[in-house]
N, C-alpha and C positions, 0 to 999 in steps of 0.2 A: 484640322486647325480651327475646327468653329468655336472651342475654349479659351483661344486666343484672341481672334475677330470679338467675342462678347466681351473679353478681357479689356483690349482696346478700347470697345466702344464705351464703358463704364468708365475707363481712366480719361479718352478725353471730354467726356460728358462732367463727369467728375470735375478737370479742371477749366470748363468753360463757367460749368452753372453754378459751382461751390456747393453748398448745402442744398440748393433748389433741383429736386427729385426727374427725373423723368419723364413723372407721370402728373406733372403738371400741365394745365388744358391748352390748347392753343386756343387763339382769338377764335371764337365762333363766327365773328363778322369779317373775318380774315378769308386768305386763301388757305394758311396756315394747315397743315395735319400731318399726324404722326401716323403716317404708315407703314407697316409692319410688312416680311416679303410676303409676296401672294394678297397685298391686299388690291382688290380690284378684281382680281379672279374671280370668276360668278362660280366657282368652288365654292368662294370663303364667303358668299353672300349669307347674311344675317335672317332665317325664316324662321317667322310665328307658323308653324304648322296648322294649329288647334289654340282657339281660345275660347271657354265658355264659364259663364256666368252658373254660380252656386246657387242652387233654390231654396235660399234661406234669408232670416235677417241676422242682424250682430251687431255688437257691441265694442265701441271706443274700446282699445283694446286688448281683444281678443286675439287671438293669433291663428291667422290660417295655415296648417298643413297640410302636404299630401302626397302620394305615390301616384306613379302611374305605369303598366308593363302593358304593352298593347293597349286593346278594348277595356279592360278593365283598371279603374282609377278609382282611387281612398281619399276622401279630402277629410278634414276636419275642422268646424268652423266652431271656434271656442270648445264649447263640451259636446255640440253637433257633429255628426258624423256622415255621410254621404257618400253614394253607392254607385257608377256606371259600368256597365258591363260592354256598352257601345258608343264608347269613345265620346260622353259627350249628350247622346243624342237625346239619353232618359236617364231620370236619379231615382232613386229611393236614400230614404233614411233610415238607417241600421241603430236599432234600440237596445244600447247594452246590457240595460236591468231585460229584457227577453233573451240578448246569446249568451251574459252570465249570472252564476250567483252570484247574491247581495255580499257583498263584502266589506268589512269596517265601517266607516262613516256614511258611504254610498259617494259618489260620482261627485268629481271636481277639478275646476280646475284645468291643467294641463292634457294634452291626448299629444300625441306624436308617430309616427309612420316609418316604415322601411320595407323596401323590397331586396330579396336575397335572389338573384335572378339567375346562378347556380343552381339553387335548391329547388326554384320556383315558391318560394315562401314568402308571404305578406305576412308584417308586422307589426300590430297594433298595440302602442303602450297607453295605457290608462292611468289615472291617477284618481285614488281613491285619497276622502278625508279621513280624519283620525275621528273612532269612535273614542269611547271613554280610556281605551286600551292602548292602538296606534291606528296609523296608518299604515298604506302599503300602494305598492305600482304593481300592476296587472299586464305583462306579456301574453297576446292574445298572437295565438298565428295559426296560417292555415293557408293550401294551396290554390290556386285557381279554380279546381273544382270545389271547392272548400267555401271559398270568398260567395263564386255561385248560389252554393247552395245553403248558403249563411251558416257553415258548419266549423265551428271554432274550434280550437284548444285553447287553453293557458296555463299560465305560472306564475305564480303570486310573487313578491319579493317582499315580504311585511317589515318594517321598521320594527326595534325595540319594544317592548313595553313603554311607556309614557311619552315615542317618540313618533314623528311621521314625516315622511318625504316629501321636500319641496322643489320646483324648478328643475323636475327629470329630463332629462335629455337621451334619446337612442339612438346608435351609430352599430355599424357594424365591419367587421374585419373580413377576412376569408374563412372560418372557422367561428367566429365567437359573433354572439351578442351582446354590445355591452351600452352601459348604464351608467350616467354622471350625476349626482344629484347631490344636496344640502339637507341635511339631517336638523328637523330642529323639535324641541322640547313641545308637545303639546300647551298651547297658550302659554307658550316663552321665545326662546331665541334659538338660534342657528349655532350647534354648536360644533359641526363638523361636517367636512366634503368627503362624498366617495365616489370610487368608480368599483365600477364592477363587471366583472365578462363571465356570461353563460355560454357553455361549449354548445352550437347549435344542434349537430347532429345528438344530444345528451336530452333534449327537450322532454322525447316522450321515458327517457328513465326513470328510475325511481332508486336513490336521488337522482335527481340534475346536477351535473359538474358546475359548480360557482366559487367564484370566488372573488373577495374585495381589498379594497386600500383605500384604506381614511387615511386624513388629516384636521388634525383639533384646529391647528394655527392658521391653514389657507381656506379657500371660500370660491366658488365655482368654476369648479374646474369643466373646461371647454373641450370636448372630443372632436378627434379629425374627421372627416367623408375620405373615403379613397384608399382607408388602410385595407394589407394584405394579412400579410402575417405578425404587421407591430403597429402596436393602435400609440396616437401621442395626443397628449392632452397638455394643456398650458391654462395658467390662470396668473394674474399681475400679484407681483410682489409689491411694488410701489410703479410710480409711473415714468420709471428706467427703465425696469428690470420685469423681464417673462420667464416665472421660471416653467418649462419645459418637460415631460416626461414621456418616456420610450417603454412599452408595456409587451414583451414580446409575449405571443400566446400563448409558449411551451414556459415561460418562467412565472414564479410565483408572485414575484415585484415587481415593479417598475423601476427604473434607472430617472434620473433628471438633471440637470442643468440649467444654470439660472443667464438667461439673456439679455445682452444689454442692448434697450431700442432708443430711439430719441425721444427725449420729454414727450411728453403730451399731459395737455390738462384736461379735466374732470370739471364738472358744474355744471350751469345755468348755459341751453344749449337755443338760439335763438337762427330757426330757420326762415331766409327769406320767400314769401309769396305775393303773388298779385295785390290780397285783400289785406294783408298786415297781419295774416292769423299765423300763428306758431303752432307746427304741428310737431315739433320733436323736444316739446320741452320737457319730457318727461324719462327722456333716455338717458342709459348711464354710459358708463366706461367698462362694462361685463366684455367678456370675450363674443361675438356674436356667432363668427365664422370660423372653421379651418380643415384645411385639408390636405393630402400629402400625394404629391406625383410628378413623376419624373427626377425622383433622388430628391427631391427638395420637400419638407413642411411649412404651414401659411400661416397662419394666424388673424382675424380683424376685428377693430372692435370701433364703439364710436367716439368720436376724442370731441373736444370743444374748437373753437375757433381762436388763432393764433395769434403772436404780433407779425407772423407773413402769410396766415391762412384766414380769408375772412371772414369764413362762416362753418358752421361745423363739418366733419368731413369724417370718413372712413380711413385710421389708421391701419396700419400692416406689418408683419414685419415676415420674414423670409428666411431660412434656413435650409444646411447642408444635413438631410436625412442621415447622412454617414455617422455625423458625431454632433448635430447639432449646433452646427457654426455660421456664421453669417456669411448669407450670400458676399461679395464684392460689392462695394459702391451704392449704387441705386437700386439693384438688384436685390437688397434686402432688402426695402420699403416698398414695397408696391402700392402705395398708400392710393385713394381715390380723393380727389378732390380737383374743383376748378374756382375761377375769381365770381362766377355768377350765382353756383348753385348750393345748397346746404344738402348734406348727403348723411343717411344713416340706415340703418338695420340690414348689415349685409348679412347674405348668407352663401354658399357656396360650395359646389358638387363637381366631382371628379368623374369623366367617363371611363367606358373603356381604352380607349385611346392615351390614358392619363391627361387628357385638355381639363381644365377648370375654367368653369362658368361661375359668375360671379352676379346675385341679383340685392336692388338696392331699390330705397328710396331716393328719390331727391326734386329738388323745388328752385324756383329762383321767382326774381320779381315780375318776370312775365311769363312765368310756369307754375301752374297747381303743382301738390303732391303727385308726383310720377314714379310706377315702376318698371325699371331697366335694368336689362341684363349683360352682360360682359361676355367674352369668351376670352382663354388666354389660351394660344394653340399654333402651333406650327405657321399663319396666318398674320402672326404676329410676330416680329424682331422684336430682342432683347435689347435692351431691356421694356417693361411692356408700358407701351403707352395703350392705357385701359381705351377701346370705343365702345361704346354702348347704349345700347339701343331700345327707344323707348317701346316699354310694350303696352302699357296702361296705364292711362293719364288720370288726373278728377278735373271736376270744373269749379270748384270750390275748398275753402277747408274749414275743419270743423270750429265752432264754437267756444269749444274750451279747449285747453293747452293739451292735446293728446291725441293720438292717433289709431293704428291698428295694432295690434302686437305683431310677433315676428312671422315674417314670411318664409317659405322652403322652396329653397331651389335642391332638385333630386335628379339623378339620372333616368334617362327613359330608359325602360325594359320593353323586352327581354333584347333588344339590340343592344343597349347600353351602348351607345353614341350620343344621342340628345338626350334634351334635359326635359322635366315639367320643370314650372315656376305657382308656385299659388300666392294668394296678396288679395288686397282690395282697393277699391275706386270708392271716390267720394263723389256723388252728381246728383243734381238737382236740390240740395240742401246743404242746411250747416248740420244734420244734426245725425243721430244713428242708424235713424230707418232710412237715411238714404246711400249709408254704404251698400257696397256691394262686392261678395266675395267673388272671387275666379279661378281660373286655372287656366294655362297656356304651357301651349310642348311646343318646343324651340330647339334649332340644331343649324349648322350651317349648311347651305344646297347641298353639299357633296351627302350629306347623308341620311338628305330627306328622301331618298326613293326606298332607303333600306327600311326608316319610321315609316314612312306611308303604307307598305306592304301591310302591318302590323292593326291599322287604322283603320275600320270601317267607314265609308264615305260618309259624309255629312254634306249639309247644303251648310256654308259657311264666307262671311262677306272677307272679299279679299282683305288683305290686312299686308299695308306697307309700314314698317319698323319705320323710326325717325335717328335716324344717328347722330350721335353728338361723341366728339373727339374728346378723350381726358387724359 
């Protein structure tokens, strides 16, 4: 009967609060909190495992990603790339004009990460500029002894004649690797989205199984974490309407469906902090996050601030995997927001377990830029009141209207129960040379004895998470 009890609980949620979501914050200066069952169980306790600082500098920006399976973790800081075999304790930096050939324009831009923790396969996507010819995205991979011993493969996907690939994206399924990106005219415009899935075990063939689906009229289409055998991707038709697509790995197309969410606006996105600086004025209303588990698909993207929400926030929206339907009640909006903080750039990853972890920005007038992460997991009553826990704070923000680009929250391997989380911190300045990138593996107690086995010791300062109810 627990589809009934959820059922109930949304209808009288539903008729107490009206439109007002679930996952709206209690008073922080309250006694107030939304606890979920088992919360309180030192099970469900929230642990930073591992957190360590990138040996690099970077740029307003940039976007940190990265994997992590055991001992060995991939980050990438803007077109940087970075190497530890011991959890942490020592980096190298991995030079891709040395593991590959020159290709098109040479190195730009975008890099992004996956681990296949079936195959034991690390995945590195590159993005090359357009020479006079095109561009093209670069699938590097190779296995733990491989990453070792800096021994790559890859496979090119070139653009067009006169065209090259912008804003790729890589996700993967139980079978395929696939590929989201915006197609635009050499020194012109965007004039078509596609996705694409490579059959993995097809890699070392000659061909490789691929195959794609454009569209001229839509524009960045957002792939899930946590698909199995049906990858789904969504990108905004207008700001009602998601439309939705279901891409099973044995068929040649996708299916879709156009969803309808609550308004949200688009604009000028003004985050509160201590110093009066705006670090998120540069974000749009692109899809950021999504991912599919437990029969349900997610979606999040960052909306503006409302006439009942009064600073920018993380909208969401929720569906029935079976046919693409909306959750019940609140249960479709898992939206993140509270009355104090401005929240943006989620991202979010599926374990084995099917739990989704959820990692973000956000700020208020007595809080720098802060990154925090979610869990939404057995732990938690439906519908989810988000807690979330800070992992990495700044003590300042930047100078001009802009921050870091996006962050990746990933599952740990080869356990696949926790998560890494990569981002950065802003301290001791306003300005570039004082960010600084990181990386942290995070999971709840219950399943840090299974990560730590995995983990080579480190000397490392305790680290207490700071919870804040949403």
């Amino acid at each position: 009967m627990v589809w009934l009890r959820v059922a109930l609980v949304g209808l009288m949620l539903a008729l107490l609060l009206g439109s007002i979501p679930q996952t709206q914050a209690a008073n922080p200066d309250s006694t107030e909190r939304i606890f979920g069952e088992g919360e309180g169980d030192p099970a469900g306790a929230f642990q930073v495992l591992r957190m360590h600082s990138i040996p690099t500098t970077m740029n307003f920006g940039d976007a940190v990603r990265g994997v992590a399976s055991g001992d060995s973790w991939l980050v990438g800081v803007g077109q940087n790339t970075f190497l530890t075999l011991d959890a942490g304790n020592h980096w190298q930096q991995l030079d891709p004009q040395a593991l590959f050939p020159v290709a098109a324009g040479g190195l730009c831009c975008q890099q992004a990460f996956a681990y296949d923790y079936g195959r034991d396969l690390f995945i590195w996507l590159l993005q090359y500029a357009p020479d006079t010819q095109r561009g093209l995205v670069r699938i590097a991979y190779t296995d733990s002894a491989g990453l070792a011993g800096h021994e790559w493969e890859w496979y090119d996907v070139p653009a067009v004649q006169g065209y090259t690939w912008v804003e790729p994206q890589l996700e993967l399924s139980a079978n395929q690797i696939w590929l989201a990106m915006d197609r635009q005219a050499i020194g012109g415009a965007i004039d078509s989205t596609w996705v694409s899935q490579i059959q993995t075990d097809t890699l070392e063939d000659e061909p490789v199984f691929m195959r794609s689906y454009p569209s001229t009229t839509e524009r960045a289409w957002h792939l899930v974490r946590g698909a199995k055998d049906m990858m789904y991707f969504a990108t905004h038709i207008n700001q009602t309407t998601l439309r939705m697509y279901a891409w099973d790995e044995n068929q040649p197309v996708p299916t879709s469906s156009d969803v309808t969410v609550a308004e949200w606006t688009a604009g000028a996105r003004i985050c509160p902090t201590p110093d009066q600086g705006n670090w998120c004025a540069d974000d749009d209303g692109r899809i950021r996050a999504g991912w599919v588990a437990k029969g349900t698909v997610g979606f999040m993207w960052n909306a503006v601030s409302s006439n009942t929400i009064t600073f920018p926030y993380i909208d969401a929206v929720r569906v029935y995997e079976r046919d693409l339907s909306l959750l019940p009640f609140s249960l479709a909006r898992p939206f993140i927001f509270n009355a104090q903080n401005g929240f943006s750039l989620p991202s979010a990853a599926v374990n084995g377990r099917d739990d989704v972890a959820v990692s973000f920005y956000h700020s208020s007038t007595e809080q720098f830029p802060t990154l925090s992460s979610s869990i939404f997991d057995d732990f938690n009553a439906p519908p989810p009141g988000w807690a979330y826990y800070n992992v990495q704070s700044s003590s300042t923000t930047p100078h001009q209207q802009q921050w870091v680009g996006q962050l990746d929250t990933q599952v740990f391997g080869p356990t696949n129960l926790g998560w890494s989380v990569t981002g950065a911190s802003l301290n001791g300045c306003a300005e570039a040379r004082c960010l600084q990138p990181f990386i942290a593996i995070f999971s709840r107690e219950r399943d840090r004895p299974a990560i730590e086995r995995w983990l080579s010791p480190i000397s490392y300062e305790v680290f207490s998470p700071v919870v804040q109810i949403n």
